[in-house]
N, C-alpha and C positions, 0 to 999 in steps of 0.2 A: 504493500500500500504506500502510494506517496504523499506528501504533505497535503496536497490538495485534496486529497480523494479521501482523508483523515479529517480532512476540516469539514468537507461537504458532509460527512457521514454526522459529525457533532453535531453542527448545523441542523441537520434535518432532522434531530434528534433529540434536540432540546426543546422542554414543552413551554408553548405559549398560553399567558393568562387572561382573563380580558384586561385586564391592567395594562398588559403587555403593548396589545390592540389600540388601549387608548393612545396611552405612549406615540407608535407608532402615527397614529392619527395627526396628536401633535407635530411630531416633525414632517408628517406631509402638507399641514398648514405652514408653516415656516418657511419652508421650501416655494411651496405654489407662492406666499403672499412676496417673499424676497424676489422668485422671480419676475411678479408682477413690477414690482418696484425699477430692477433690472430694465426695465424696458422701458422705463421714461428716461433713461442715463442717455448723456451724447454716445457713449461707449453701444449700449444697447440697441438703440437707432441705429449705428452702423449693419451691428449683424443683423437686424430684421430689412433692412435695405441687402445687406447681402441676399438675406435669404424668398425679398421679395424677386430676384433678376430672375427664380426660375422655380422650378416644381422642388418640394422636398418630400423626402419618404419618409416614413414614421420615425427611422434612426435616424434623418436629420433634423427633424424635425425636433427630436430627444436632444441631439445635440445643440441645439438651438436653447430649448427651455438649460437645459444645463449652464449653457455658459452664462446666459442670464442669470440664472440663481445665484452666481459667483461677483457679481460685479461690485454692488454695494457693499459689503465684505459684511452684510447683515447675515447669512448662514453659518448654520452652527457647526461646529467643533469638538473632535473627540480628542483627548489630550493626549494620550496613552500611546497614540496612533499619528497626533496631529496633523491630522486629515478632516476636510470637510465631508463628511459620505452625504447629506441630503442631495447638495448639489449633483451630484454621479447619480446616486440609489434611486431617487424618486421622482426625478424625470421620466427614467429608465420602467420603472415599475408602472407610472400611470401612463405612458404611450405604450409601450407593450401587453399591460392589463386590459385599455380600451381595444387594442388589435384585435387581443386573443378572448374579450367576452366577459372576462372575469371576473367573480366576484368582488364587492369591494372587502371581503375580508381572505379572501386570496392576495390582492394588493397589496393589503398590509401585514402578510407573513409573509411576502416576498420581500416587503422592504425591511420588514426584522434580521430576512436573510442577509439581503445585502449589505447591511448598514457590519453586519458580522462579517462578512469577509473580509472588507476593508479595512475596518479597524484591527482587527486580527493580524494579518498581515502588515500595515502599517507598522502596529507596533513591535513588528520583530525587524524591521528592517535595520534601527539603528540610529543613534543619533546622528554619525557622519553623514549618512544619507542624507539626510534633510539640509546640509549644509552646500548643495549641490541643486538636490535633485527635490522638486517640490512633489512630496509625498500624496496632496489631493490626484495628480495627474499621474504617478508611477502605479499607485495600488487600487485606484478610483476604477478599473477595466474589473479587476476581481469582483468587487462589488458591484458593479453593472450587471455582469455576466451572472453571480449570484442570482441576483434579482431574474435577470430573466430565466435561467434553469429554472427557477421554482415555476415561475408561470407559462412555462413550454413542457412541463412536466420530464425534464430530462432525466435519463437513468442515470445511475453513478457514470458509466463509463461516459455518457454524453456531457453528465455536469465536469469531467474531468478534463474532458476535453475542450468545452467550453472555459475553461479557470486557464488552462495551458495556454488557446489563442486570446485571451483575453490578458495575461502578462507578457506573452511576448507583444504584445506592443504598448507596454509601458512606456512612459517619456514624460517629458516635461523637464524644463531645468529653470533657478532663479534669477537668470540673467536677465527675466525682464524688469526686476525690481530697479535695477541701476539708473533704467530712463523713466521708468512709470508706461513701460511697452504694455498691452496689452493684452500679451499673450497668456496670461493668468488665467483669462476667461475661458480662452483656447482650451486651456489643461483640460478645463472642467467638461464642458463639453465634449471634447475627444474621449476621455474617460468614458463619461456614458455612452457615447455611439460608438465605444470600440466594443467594450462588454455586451453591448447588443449584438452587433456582427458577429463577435466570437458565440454566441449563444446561440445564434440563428443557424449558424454552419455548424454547428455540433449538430443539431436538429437534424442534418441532412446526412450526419455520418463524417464532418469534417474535422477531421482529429488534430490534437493539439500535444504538448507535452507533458506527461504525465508529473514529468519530474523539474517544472517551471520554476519553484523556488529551490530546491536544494540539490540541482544538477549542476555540473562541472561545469558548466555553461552557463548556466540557469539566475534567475533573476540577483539571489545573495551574491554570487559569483562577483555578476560583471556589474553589480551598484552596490554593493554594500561594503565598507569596509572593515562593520565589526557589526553583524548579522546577530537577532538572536532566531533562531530558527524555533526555541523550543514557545516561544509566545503565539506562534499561532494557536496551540492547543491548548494551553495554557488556562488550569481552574475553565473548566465545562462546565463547571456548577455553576459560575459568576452570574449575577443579568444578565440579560441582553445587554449587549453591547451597544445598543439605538439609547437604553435608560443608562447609559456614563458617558453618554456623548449632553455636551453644553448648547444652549439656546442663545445667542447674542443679544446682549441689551443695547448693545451702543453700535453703530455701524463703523467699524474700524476694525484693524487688525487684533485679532483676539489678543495677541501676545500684551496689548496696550492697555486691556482691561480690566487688572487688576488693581494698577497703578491708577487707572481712572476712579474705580471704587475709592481709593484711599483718597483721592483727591477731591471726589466731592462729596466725603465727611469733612474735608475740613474747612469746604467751600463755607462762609458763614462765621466761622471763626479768626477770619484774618480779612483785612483789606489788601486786593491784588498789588496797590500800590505799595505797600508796608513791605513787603519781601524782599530781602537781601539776597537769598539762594535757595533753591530748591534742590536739594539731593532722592532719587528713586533708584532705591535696592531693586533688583532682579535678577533673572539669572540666564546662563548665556545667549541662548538661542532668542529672547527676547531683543538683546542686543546685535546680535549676528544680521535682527531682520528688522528693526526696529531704531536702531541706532544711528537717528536723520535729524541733526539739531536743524539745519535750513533744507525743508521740505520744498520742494520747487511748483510743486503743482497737488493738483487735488489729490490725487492715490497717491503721493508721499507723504502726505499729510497722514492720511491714515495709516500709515506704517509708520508715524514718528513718535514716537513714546514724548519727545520734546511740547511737539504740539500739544497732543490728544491729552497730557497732564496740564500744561496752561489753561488749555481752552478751559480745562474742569475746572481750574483753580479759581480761572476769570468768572464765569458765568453758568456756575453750579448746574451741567446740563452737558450731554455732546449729543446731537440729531444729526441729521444726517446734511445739512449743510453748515456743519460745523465746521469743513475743512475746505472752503472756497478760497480767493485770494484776500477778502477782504478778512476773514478770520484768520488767517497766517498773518497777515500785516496785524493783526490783534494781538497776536500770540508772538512779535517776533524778538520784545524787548523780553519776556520772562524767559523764554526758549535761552535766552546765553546767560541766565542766573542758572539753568539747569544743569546738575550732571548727573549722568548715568554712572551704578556701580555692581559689580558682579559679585553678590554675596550670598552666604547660607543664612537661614534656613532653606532661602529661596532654590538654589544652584544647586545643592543639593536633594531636591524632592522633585526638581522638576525629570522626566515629564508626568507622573502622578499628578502631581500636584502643580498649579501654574500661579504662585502666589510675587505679589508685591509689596516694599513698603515706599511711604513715600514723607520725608522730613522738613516742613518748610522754617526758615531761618528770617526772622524779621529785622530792619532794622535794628531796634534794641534791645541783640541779642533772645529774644525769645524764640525757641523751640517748639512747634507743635507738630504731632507724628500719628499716622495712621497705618495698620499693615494688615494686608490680607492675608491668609492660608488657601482660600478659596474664593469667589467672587460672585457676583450676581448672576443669575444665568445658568453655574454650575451644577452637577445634580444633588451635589450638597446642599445647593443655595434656589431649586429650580424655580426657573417663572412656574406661577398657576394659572388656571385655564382665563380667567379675569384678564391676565396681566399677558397669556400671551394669545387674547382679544386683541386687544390696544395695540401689541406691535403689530397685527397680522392687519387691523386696518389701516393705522397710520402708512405702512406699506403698499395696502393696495390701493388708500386712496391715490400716494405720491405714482401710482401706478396708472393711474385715469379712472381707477372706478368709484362711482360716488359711493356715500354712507351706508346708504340701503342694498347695496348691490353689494360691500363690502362684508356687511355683517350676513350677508345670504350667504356668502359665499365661507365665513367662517362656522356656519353651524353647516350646511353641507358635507363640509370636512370630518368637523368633529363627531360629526354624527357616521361616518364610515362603520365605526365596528358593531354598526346596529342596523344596518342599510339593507335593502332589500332591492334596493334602485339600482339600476343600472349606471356605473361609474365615469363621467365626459367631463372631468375637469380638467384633461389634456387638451383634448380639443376645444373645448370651449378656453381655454388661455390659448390658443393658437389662432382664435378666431378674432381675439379679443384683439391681440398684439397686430393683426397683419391676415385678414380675414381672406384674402388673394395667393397667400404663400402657399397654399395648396390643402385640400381637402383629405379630410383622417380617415 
């Protein structure tokens, strides 16, 4: 048996609660309303202009919602793994669910499944990896492909096959961070319409590699430079892995939101003007990705720990155009009182744990300090159904849909693991974005 064919076997073998179901439900609201959002972005507009020039098929069409769901950097976050799976998983599960008929609570043990592959493998790949190679885009095809075995009804040897051509075309790398390129979204996208591809031609008998992660060749091999191979199987008992994945409260690079927490507890306590210096603990990989004191544009903004803790400091809040030019020009004189520092307990718990502190220095001499372990959002800390209302409209509104159509569209969702209704809220968000791109 090979590592694949051992995870698919766990996978298919772990039982689901309604708890589980609801779970699930939640992060296919998340998902759907982030993508919504997604497509009001200049960024977002481009791919739905690409993808108006011509016909798209269900996989591109998957990969379309995908890279949307990535754009706002509002999708959630498994830490463990530090990979985004909705964006991949549940594009991937509601255009292949509507294909193939499905019920909506086949949907949502498909995407239980998938949200499990990816974080599984994610996190055995290794911290060096991530330093390289963006993890959403390398292990995002497993979880695709996941997802669709479960709703193609594949047998082991076809979900094996399906996991094989679904890693060999892993890719993705960080180089687009440097300019604020946008090939981020690419990752996201390509992930889900690869794992669909690879799932579809397993359907047909088209074989892949059995031994994708821990052959000679095979994925640890040629990206990893210190694998842990034994994490994919790793505690079968645990939850699902969809309930220790994180919900975003703030639209920015998750790495920056812990340090946001600590920053607006202390919003209130101090006048912006009064600061002398600002110091924020963390630990490395927040700074490997995060460490932008003069962000240049909008997506570097949300990857600046510099920023995204001013803005908190200034104006007790970060929304989602909180990282415009005129909010940089806001943030640009606190941003060089800031410095970053790489310390324990942080450095060492991460990636379990994604905690920050953050110390601000006033004028005369006064100290005031706030520090997380965990953060809003987390499953420690999770949004409830209330609270992830409120982000799923605010999102769909900035998305084009009004109030009423927002909150239909959130009890639709949430209402999945009790449905009896026939599932089109892929199509109906394809119709919605660019109703000409082609028919589902």
């Amino acid at each position: 048996m090979s590592l694949t064919e051992d995870l698919a076997d766990l996978i298919r073998n772990k039982p689901i609660s309604e708890d589980d179901l609801a779970s699930a439900a939640m992060f296919t609201l998340d998902a759907l309303a982030t993508a919504y959002a997604g497509s009001a972005t200049a960024t977002g507009k481009k791919l739905i202009a690409w993808a108006q020039s011509g016909d798209l098929d269900g996989k591109r069409q998957a990969f379309l919602m995908g890279a949307l769901t990535h754009i706002t950097e509002t999708d959630d976050l498994h830490r463990a793994s530090v990979t985004h799976p909705g964006c991949v998983v549940v594009p991937a599960a509601l255009s292949l669910g509507e294909k193939t008929g499905a019920s909506a609570d086949k949907i949502l043990r498909a995407i239980l499944h998938g949200f499990e592959a990816i974080c599984r493998i994610g996190a055995a790949v290794g911290p060096t990896h991530y330093k390289v190679w963006h993890n959403t885009a390398t292990c995002g095809p497993y979880g695709s492909a996941m997802a669709a075995a479960t709703l193609l009804d594949l047998d082991q040897e076809q979900t094996r096959d399906a996991l094989g051509n679904a890693g060999t075309q892993s890719s993705g790398f960080w180089q687009f961070i440097e300019t604020g390129a946008m090939s981020k979204h690419l990752h996201a996208g390509r992930a889900c319409e690869s794992g669909l591809l690879a799932a579809e031609l397993a359907a047909h008998g088209f074989t892949g590699s059995p031994q994708i992660l821990e052959g000679e060749k095979g994925m640890f091999a040629a990206m990893c430079a210190d694998p842990n191979p034994d994490a994919v199987l790793a505690r079968p008992s645990d939850p699902w892995q969809l309930r220790l994945t994180s919900i975003k409260p703030w639209p920015c690079c998750r790495h920056t939101h812990p340090a946001i927490d600590c920053a607006l507890e202390l919003y209130g306590k101090l006048n912006s003007s009064e600061i002398k210096s600002v110091d924020i603990d963390t630990y490395q990989a927040a700074c490997d990705v995060c460490d932008r004191p003069e962000p240049e544009n909008e997506y570097a903004a949300k990857f600046s720990l510099y920023h995204c803790v001013s803005f908190a400091l200034q104006n007790g809040e970060v929304r989602l155009d909180s990282f415009s030019a005129a909010a940089r020009s806001q943030t640009r004189d606190l941003r060089k009182l800031t410095t970053l520092h790489v310390v324990d307990p942080f450095a060492s718990r991460y990636p379990q744990s994604w905690g920050s502190g953050v110390r601000v220095t006033t004028q005369n001499g006064n100290v005031i300090a706030a520090e997380r372990k965990n953060c809003k959002g987390d499953p420690e800390l999770a949004l409830n159904e209330s609270e992830m209302r409120v982000k799923a409209i605010n999102l769909m509104r900035y998305g084009g849909l009004d109030e009423t159509a927002s909150e239909a569209k959130c009890n639709e969702v949430l209402s999945l693991p009790t449905s009896s209704e026939k599932v089109s809220l892929f199509s109906a968000f394809i119709k919605t974005i660019g109703p000409e791109i082609c028919r589902v």
